[in-house]
Phi, psi and omega in degrees: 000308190302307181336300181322289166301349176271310196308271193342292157299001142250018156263346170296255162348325185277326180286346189248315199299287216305295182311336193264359176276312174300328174283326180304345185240041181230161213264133177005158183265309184328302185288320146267024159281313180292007166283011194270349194237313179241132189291163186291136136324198156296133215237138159340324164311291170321289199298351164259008189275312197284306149326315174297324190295282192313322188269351173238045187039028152252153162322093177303135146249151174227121143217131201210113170253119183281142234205097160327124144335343175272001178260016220248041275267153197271359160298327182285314201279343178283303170315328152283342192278315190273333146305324200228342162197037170355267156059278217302339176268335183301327181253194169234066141114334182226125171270113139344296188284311177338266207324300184324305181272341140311338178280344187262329163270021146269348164277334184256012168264333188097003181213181202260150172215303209203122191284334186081009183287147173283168168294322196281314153328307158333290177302306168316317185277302155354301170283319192232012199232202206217153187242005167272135184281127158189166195303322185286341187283321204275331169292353186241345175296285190334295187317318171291317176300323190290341170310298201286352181306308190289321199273353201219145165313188157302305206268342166273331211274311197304303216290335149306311190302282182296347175268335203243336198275180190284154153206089192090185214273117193034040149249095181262120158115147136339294182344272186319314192304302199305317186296354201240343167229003169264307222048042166238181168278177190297313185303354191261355193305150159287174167303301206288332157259002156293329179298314186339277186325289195295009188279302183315314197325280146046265195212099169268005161254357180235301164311106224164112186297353193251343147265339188209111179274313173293308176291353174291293227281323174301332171288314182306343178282297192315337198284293188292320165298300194322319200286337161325287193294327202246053174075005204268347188226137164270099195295346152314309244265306205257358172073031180275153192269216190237339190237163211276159167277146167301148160252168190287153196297127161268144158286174168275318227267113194230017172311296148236139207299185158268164168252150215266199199275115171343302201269004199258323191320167162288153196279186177253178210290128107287124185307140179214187183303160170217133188271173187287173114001152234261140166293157157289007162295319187274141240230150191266150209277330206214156185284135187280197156275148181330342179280315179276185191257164196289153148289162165296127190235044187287150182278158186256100184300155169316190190149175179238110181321070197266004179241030179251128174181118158269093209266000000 
């Protein structure tokens, strides 16, 4: 018996160290309740991509312009949604059903391929995280998502999302994206180059019209289907067949990139305006798909803009 109550009490025990670890690396409540009015600094993901930079003797780069949703083209905001959450108006921050068929076709690939994270998942390990895996980051990712669920609209949670995540090697935000591989602003993308972009999201330094063209144009194409199905595209219009192109395999290991095209990179860091937070006037540009319920068109309050930025 006494074995018996000591075991207990050093699982007991084992069990208060893991919570007091886990809670311990998560970030003020505070700090994400004020994203509902003001935009993010630098979000850990930049500071570890610039860390990465610095240990392989290059240069860090950022470059990011922040954006309203309403600056937004809504071909891009459908293409991120049916890639990356179909969902996203549908849950609170964790799909439940995602995960399950990922775990199940990463048990019948033998390998890890795809995490199954919302865009609101996403965005937490973006803002306070790491794009490095482990059991303990995903329990404190869930946790921050179930925060920004409660503290943030729907239409702050995309517009963060879409201002803050990578897309290529010191590149951040739709903005920065669309000028460095369209060379327009976001609000002008076609469907086909709104697939471009959300094709990246993945592995966005390997996925890459600029390191892999042929594995960029297969994701974009799976894009251009999905966005098919879910009415956004005309599939005669875009020449898609009736079943999705597979998607592409992610590595685990994304620390440092292949290297792109020279003349294509972001400048080096420089200060620029940082514009405020979204007005409560603009109306959210785009619809979810027919299946989900409308977003939330709750106003954004004034603020002071601290993550539109090209640094």
């Amino acid at each position: 018996m006494r074995r018996l109550l000591a075991g207990i009490g050093v699982l007991a025990l084992i069990a208060l160290g893991g919570t007091v670890y886990v809670l311990g690396g998560l970030p003020p409540r505070e700090e994400v309740r004020a994203l509902a009015l003001r935009n993010p600094g630098p979000t850990a993901v930049m500071r570890q991509r610039e860390e990465e930079a610095r240990k392989a003797k290059r240069a860090p780069r950022r470059q990011q312009i922040w954006v309203p949703l309403s600056r937004v083209s809504r071909h891009l905001i459908h293409a991120v949604l049916v890639a990356e959450d179909p969902n996203f108006f549908g849950h609170e921050g964790v799909d439940w059903e995602a995960v399950r068929e990922s775990v199940e076709a990463n048990v019948r690939r033998g390998r890890f391929a795809r995490g199954g994270s919302t865009i609101t998942q996403q965005l937490a390990k973006n803002l306070f995280f790491t794009t490095r895996k482990s059991l303990t980051r995903k329990v404190r990712e869930l946790l921050v998502a179930r925060w920004l669920e409660q503290d943030l609209t729907k239409k702050r949670i995309l517009e963060t999302y879409l201002n803050v995540i990578e897309w290529g090697d010191g590149t951040y935000g739709c903005e920065a994206a669309a000028e460095r591989y369209y060379g327009k602003p976001a609000a002008d993308l076609t469907e086909t180059e709104a697939a471009g972009l959300a094709a990246m999201i993945p592995s966005p330094r390997r996925i890459n019209p600029h390191v892999s063209p042929a594995r960029h144009a297969r994701a974009q194409k799976r894009i251009l289907w999905l966005m098919a199905r879910a009415g956004y595209v005309r599939r005669e219009v875009a020449g898609l067949g009736s079943e999705p192109p597979p998607p592409e395999p992610v590595e685990e290991a994304d620390e440092e990139p292949p290297p792109e095209v020279p003349a294509q990179e972001p400048g080096p860091l420089q200060p620029t305006t940082h514009p405020p937070a979204s007005s409560p006037a603009e109306p959210p540009p785009a619809e979810p798909p027919p299946s989900q319920p409308p977003p939330e068109t709750e106003p954004v309050g004034p603020g002071t803009g601290a993550g539109a930025e090209i640094v």
